[in-house]
C-alpha positions in Angstrom: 0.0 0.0 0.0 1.1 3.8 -0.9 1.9 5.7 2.0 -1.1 8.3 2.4 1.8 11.2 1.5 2.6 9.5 -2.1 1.5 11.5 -5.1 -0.2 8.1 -7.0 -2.6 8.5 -3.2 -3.3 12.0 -4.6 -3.9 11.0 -8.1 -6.4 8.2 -7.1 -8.3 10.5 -5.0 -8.3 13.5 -8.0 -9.4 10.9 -10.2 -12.7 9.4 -8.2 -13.7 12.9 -7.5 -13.3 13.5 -11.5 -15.7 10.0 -12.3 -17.7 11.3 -9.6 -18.3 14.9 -11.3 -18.7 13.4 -14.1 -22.1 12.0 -12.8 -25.3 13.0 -14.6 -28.7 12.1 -14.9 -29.4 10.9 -11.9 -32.8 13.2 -10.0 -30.9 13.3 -6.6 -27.7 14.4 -7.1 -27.0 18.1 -7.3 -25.3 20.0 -10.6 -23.7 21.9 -7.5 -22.5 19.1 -6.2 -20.7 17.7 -9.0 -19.4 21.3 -9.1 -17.8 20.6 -5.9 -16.0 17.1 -7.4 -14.9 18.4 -9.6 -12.9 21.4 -8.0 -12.0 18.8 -5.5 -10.2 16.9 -8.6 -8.4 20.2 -10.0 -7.0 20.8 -6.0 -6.0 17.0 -5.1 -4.1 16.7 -9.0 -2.4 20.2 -8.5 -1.6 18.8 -4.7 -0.2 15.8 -6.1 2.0 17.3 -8.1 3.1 19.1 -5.6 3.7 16.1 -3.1 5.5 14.9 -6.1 8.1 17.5 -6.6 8.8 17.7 -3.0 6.4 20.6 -1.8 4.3 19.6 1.5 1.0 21.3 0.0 -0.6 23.8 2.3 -4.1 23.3 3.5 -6.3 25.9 1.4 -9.3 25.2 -1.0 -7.6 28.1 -2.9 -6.7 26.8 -6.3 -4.4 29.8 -7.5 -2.6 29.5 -4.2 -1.8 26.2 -5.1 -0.7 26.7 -8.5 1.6 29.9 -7.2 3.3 26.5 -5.0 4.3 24.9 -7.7 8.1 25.4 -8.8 8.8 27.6 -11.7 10.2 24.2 -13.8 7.0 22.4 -13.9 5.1 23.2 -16.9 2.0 24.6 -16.8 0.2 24.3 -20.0 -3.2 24.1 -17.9 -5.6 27.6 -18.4 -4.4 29.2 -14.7 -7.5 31.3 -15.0 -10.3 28.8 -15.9 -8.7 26.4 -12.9 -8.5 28.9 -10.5 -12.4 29.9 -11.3 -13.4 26.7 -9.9 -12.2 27.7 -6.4 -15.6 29.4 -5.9 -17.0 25.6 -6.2 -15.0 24.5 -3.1 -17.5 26.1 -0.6 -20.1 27.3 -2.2 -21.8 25.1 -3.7 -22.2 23.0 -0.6 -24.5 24.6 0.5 -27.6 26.0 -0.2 -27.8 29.6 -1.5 -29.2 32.7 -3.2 -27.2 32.2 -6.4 -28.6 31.0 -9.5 -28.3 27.1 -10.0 -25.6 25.8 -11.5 -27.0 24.9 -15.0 -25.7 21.6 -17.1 -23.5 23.9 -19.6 -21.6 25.3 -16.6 -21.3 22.0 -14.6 -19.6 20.6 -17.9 -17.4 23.4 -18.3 -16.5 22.5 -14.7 -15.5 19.0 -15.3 -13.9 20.2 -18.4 -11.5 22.2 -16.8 -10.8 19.4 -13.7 -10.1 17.1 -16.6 -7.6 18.8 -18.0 -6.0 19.6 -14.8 -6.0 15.6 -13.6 -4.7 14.8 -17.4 -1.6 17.3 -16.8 -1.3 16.1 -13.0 -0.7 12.5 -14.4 1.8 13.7 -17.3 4.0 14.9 -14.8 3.5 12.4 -12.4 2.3 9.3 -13.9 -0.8 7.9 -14.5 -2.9 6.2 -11.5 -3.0 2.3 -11.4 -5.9 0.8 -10.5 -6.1 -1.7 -7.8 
């Protein structure tokens, strides 16, 4: 077993949170919800690759923290803006609000932009085994 520390740990939790975001059709389950999923994928594959390169990742939900973390040699040919924009999904959408809901056009931008973030996040680290 992977110590809980490795970056393959992080990976494998990035990538259930992406299969869970990608969720849809079922009446119960939120749009905000899988919102949440898949912000939680974009922050656990940036934290892995921080783990990876040696960089204890600090405890925020704030994606463009995280990406500021990451050492000026790792590439980031990720949108830094669209990623960071799903940091307002971390809280948020837990909960219920005021703001509009999150519409099926946005949640798949959403899980758009966390796939492309667990897809870079496995270049640079390698890709998660199953099992």
């Amino acid at each position: 077993m992977l110590p809980e520390s490795a970056p393959e740990r992080w990976l494998a939790y990035a990538a259930s949170d992406l299969e869970i975001a990608r969720t849809v059709g079922h009446p119960h389950v939120l749009r905000e919800s899988l919102c949440f999923h898949a912000q939680q994928a974009a922050e656990k594959a940036i934290k892995a690759v921080l783990v990876f390169r040696g960089t204890d990742p600090p405890r925020t939900h704030d994606l463009e923290i995280l990406l500021a973390e990451l050492p000026t040699e790792v590439t980031r040919d990720i949108d830094r803006l669209a990623v960071a924009a799903l940091t307002a999904y971390a809280v948020a959408s837990r909960y219920p609000s005021t703001e509009e809901p999150i519409e099926e056009d946005e949640r798949g931008r959403a899980v758009s932009i966390a796939g492309a973030v667990v897809d870079w996040a496995q270049r640079i680290v390698g890709p998660v085994r199953s099992g």
